[in-house]
C-alpha positions in Angstrom: 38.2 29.9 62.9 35.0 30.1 60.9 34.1 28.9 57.7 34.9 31.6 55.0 32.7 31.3 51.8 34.5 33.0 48.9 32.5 34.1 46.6 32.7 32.4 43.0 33.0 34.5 39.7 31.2 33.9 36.8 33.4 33.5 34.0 32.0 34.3 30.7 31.8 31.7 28.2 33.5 32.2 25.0 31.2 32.1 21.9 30.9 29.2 19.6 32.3 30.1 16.1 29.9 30.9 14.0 30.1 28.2 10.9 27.9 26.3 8.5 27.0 23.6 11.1 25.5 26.8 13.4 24.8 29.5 11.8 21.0 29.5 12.5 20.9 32.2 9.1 19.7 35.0 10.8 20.3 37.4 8.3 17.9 35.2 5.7 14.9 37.1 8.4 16.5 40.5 7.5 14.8 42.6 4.0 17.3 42.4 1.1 17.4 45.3 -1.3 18.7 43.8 -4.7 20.5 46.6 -6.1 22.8 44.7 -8.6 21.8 42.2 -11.2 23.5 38.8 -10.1 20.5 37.0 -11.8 18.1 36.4 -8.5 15.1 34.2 -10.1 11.8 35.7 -10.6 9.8 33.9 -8.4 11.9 35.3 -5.8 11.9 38.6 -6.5 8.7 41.1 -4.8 8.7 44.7 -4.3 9.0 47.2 -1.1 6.7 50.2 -1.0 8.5 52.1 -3.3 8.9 50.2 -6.5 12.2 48.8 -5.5 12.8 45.3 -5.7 13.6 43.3 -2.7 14.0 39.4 -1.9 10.5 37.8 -1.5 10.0 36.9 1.9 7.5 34.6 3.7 4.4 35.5 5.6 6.9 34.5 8.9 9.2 36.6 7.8 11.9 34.6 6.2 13.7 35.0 2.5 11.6 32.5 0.6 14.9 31.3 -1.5 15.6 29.4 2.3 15.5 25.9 2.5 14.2 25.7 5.9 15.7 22.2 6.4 19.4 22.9 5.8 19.0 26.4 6.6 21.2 27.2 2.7 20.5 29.2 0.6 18.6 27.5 -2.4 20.3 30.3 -5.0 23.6 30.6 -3.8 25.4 31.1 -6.9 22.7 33.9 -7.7 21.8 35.9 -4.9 22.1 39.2 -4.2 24.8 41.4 -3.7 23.8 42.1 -0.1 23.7 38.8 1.1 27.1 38.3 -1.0 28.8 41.3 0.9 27.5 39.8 4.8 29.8 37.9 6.0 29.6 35.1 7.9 31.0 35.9 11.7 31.3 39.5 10.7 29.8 42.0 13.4 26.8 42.2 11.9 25.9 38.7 11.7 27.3 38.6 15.3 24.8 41.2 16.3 21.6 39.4 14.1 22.7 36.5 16.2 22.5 38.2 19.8 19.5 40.0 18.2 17.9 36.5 17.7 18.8 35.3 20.9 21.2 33.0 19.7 
């Protein structure tokens, strides 16, 4: 009887939980409109092409209120409603993530 290779399936990793220790902060790359006041600082504060103002970003891209070594937020407790209202693990941060290649 001859040898008989069975093909082997690829089973599909499950995704790490996203959580503090991973999170990568994608969404800190994405613009963020700041339509409430929640007392963002000045210095982080620019405007898009239309007069509305929007968290000041980097020339790379990224929210300048990032500390790039922790990858936290430096204004937590003040910023904006938007990043307030994205959640951590939620669909959309799960899609940033693939987006990112993460």
């Amino acid at each position: 009887m001859p040898n008989t290779v069975i093909p082997s399936k690829t089973i599909p990793s499950t995704p790490e939980p996203v959580t503090c220790a991973n999170c990568q902060a994608c969404c800190c790359q994405l613009e963020v409109r700041i339509v409430t006041d929640t007392g963002v600082p000045f210095q982080y504060i620019d405007y898009d092409k239309w007069g509305s103002e929007v968290m000041k970003r980097a020339d790379d891209g990224w929210c300048q209120a990032l500390d790039r070594n922790t990858l936290m937020c430096t204004i937590y407790e003040n910023r904006p409603l938007t990043c307030r209202e994205f959640e951590m693990a939620s669909n959309e941060c799960i899609t940033e993530r693939e987006i990112a290649g993460i």
